[in-house]
N, C-alpha and C positions, 0 to 999 in steps of 0.2 A: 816407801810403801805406796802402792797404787791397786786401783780395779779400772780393770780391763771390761767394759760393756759391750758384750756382744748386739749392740743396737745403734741409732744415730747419735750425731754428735747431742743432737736437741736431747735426747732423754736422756743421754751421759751425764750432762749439766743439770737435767731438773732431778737426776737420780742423789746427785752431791748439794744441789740444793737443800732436796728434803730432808736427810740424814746429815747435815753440816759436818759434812767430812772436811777432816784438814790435812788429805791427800788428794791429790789429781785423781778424778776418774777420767780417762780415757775410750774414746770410740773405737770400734771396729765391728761395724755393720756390715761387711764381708764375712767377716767373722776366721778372719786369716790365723790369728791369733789360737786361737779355739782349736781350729781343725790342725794348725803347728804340733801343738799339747792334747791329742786325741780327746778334744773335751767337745763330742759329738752327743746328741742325744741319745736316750736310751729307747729303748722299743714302745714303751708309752710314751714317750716323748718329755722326759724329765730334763732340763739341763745338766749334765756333767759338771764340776766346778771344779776348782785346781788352785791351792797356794803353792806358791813357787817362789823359790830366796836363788835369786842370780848374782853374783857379786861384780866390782865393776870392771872386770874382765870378760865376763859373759859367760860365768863358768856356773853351772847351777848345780847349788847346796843341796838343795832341797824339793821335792816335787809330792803334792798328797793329791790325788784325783779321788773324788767323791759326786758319788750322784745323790746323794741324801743332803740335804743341808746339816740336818740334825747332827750327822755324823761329821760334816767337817767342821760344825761349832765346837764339839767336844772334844776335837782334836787338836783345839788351840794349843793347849800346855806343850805340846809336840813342838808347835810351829815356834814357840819360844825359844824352847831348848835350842832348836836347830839356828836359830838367828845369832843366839853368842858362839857362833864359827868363829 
């Protein structure tokens, strides 16, 4: 498991700082990543967000694209299911 921060390496770090994640968050201040997985903003300018289960072939399980956060919190139970592939 990881997040992908569409920002600098500096607030990827103080991001995993504050929330003591005991996953790697990683940079992409390009935001290559993002615009890969059409996870572009919306018309008012909301971030798109995206869980994704790639396995380690590079074959992806899984992809949920949400502009609402709300909506991609409560779609966890999904994101479980989908992980015992």
């Amino acid at each position: 498991m990881l997040v992908i921060l569409g920002d600098t390496l500096e607030r990827a770090h103080n991001y995993a700082q504050q929330l003591h994640l005991p996953f790697p968050v990683l940079s992409d201040p390009q935001r290559e990543v993002y615009h890969r997985f059409e996870l572009t903003k919306n018309p008012i300018g909301i971030q798109r967000t995206a869980s994704i289960i790639v396995d380690e072939a590079g074959l992806i399980h899984y992809i949920k694209r949400a502009t609402n956060p709300m909506t991609w919190l409560q779609e966890s139970r999904e994101l479980l299911v989908a992980i015992k592939f």
